[in-house]
FIKEDREN-935684 format. One line per 3 residues: number of its first residue (from 1); their letters; for each residue y, z, x of C-alpha. Coordinates in Angstrom, 1 decimal. Example, Ala and Ser with C-alpha at 12.3 -4.5 7.8 and 13.67 -1.06 7.14 Angstrom:
BEGIN
1> as> -4.5 7.8 12.3; -1.1 7.1 13.7 $
//
This chain:
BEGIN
1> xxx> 152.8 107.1 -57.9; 149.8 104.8 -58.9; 147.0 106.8 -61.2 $
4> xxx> 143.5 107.0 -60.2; 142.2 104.6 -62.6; 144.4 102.0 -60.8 $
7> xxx> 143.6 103.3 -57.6; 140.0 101.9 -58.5; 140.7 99.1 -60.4 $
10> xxx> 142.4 97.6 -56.6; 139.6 98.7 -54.9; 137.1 97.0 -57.3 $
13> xxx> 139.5 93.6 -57.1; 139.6 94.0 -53.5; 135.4 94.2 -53.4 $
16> xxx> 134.9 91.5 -55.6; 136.6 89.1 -54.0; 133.6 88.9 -51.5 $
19> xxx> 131.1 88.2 -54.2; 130.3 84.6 -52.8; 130.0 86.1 -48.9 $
22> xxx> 126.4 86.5 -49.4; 125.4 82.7 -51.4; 127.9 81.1 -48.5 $
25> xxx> 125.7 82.7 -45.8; 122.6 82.0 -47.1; 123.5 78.3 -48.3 $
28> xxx> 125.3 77.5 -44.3; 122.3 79.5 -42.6; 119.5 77.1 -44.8 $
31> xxx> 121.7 74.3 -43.7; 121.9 74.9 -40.5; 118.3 75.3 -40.2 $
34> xxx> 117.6 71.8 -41.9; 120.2 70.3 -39.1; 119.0 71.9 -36.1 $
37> xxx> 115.3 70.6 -37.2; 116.1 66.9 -38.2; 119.1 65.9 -36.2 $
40> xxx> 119.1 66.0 -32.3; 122.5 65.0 -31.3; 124.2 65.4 -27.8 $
43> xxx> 125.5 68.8 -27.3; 129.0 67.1 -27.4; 129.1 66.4 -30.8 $
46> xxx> 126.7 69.9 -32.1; 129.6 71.7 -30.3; 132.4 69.4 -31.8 $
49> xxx> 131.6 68.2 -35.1; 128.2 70.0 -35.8; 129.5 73.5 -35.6 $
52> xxx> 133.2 72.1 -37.1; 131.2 71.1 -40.2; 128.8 74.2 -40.3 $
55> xxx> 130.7 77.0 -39.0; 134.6 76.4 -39.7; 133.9 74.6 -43.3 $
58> xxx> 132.6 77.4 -44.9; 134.8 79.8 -44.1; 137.5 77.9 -45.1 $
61> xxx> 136.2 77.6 -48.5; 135.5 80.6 -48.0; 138.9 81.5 -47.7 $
64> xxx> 140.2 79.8 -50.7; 138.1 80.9 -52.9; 138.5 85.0 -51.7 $
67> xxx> 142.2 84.3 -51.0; 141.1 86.6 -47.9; 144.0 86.8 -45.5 $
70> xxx> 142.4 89.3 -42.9; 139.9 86.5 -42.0; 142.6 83.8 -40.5 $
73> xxx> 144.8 86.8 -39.3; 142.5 87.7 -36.0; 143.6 84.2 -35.0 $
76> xxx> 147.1 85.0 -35.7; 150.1 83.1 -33.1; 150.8 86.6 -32.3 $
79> xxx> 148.1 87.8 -30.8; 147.6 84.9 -28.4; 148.8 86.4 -24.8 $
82> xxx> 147.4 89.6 -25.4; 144.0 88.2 -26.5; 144.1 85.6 -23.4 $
85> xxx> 144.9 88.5 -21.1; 141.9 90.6 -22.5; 139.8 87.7 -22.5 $
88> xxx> 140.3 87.0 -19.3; 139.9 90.5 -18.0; 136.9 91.3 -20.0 $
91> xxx> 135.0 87.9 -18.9; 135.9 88.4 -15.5; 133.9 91.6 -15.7 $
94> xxx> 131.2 90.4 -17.6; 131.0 87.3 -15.7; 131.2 89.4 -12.3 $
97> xxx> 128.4 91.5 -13.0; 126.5 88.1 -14.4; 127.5 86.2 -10.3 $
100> xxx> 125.5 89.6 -9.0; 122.8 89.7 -11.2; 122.2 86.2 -10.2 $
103> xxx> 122.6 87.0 -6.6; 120.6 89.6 -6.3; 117.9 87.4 -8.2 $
106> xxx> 118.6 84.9 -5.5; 117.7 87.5 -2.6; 120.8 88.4 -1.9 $
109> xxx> 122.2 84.7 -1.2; 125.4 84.1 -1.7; 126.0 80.3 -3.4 $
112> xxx> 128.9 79.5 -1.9; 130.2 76.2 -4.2; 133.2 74.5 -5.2 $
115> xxx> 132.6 74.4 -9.0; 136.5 74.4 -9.9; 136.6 71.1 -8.2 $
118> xxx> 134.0 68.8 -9.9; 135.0 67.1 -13.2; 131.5 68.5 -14.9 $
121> xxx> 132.8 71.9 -14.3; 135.8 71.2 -16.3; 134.2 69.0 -19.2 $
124> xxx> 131.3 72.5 -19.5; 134.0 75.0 -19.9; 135.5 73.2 -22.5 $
127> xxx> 132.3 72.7 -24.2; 132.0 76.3 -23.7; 135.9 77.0 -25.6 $
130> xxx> 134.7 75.4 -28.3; 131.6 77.1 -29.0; 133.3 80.1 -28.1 $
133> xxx> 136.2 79.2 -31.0; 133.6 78.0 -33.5; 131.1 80.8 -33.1 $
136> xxx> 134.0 83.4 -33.3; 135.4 82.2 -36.1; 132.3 82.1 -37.9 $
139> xxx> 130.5 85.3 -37.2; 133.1 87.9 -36.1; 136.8 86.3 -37.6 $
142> xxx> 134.8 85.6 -40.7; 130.8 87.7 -41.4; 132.0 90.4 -39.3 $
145> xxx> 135.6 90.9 -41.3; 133.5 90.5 -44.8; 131.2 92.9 -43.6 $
148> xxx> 133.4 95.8 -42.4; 135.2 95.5 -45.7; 132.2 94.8 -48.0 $
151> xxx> 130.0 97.5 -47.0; 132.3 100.0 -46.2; 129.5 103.0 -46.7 $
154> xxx> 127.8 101.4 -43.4; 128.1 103.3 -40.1; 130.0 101.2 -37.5 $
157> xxx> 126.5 101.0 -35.4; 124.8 99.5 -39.0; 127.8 96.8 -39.5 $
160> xxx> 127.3 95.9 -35.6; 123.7 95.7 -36.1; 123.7 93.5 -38.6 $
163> xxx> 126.4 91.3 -37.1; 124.2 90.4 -34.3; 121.4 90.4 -35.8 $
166> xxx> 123.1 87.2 -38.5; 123.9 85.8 -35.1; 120.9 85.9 -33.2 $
169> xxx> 119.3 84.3 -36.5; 121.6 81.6 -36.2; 120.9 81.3 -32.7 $
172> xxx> 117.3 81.0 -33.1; 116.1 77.6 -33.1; 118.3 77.0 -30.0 $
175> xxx> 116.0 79.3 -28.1; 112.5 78.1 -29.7; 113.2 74.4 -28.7 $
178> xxx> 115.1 75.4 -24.9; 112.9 77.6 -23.4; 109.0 78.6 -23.0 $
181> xxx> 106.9 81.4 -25.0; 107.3 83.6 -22.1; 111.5 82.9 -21.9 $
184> xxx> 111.9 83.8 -25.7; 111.9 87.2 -25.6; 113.8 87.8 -22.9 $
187> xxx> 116.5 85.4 -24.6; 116.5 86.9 -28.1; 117.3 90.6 -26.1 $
190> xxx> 119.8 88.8 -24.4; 121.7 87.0 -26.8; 122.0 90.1 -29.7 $
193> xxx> 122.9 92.8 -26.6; 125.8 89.8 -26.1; 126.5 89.8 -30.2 $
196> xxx> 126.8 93.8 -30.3; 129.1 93.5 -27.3; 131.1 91.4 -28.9 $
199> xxx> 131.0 92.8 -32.3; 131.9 96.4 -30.9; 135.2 94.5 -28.6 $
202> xxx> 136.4 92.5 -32.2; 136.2 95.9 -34.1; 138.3 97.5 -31.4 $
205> xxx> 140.7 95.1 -31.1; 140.5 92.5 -34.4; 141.6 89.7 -31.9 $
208> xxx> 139.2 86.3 -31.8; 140.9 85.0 -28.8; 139.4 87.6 -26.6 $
211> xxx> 136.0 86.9 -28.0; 136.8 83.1 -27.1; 137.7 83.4 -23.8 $
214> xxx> 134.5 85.9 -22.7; 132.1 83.7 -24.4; 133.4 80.7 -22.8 $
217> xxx> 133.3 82.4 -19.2; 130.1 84.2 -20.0; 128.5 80.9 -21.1 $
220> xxx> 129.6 79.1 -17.7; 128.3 82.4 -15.7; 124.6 81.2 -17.1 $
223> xxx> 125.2 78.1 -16.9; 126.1 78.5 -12.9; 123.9 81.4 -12.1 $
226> x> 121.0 81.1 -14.1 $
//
């Protein structure tokens, strides 16, 4: 039976091991800044290469420096039907309730259009998968996982907070340069009730593809409806 001292001792290991969380945040949340406010590229290659190189890089530096398995485990081959399944159930409620929000915004008129059957709609949604993939990875298979085991004296409404809050941070200068003075506010209280919601489904069920596959139809719901 292991003694109390080496009870600690693990638990001490197993806290260090996030020591460079915080400077990898900091240092990909600076750069990300510096490349959303000097570069201007298609959204193509921001949601290709942009977010490969700023999103995926770090955590998997990340990850060899920590030796963190838990991270790369949420994407695990495993949990692939069950996360597509819940993904796609989750999303079609989310994007349901988005359709009638819209609707109801329109008067009550009913946009009857073939979306399915245009190659746009197709080349959006999987502009919309990779965000999804990218942004998951980042912020929920990666700050979300450091942050549930890194402060583990935080409430599960604190570590939820603070998860949407790094997102909507990251999200920022997206909304400044998209949308008017009078659109930004309504846009910030959008996007970090959408990063609790999210945060609050990946503690419940530690599986990124579901978090993919609501963004994605979530993103295409506004991009449709609104």
């Amino acid at each position: 039976m292991p003694s109390k001292k080496n009870s600690q001792n693990k638990k001490k290991i197993d806290l260090n091991k996030h020591e460079v969380f915080l400077p990898i945040l900091f240092l990909t949340f600076f750069l990300w800044l510096l490349y959303r406010r000097i570069f201007h590229f298609s959204v193509l290659f921001d949601e290709s290469i942009g977010k490969l190189v700023f999103f995926a890089l770090p955590v998997l530096i990340y990850v060899s420096i920590s030796g963190s398995k838990e991270i790369l485990a949420t994407f695990s081959l495993k949990k692939i039907k069950s996360g597509l399944l819940l993904g796609l159930a989750f999303g079609g409620i989310f994007g349901f309730i988005g359709v009638l929000i819209g609707t109801l915004g329109r008067g009550g008129q009913v946009s009857l259009v073939p979306y399915y059957f245009t190659d746009w709609f197709w080349q959006e949604m999987f502009l919309a998968l990779l965000t999804g993939f990218w942004e998951t990875l980042f912020f929920y298979s990666f700050v979300m996982v450091v942050i549930d085991e890194k402060f583990q004296h935080f409430s599960l409404l604190k570590k939820i907070n603070l998860v949407a809050i790094i997102y909507l941070l990251f999200h920022l200068p997206n909304i400044f340069n998209r949308f008017t003075s009078t659109e930004v506010f309504l846009q910030i209280l959008l996007i970090f009730a959408f990063a609790c919601g999210q945060a609050l489904l990946f503690y419940k069920r530690r599986n990124a593809y579901v978090l993919v596959l609501v963004q994605a139809i979530w993103g295409m719901v506004l991009l449709l409806h609104f």
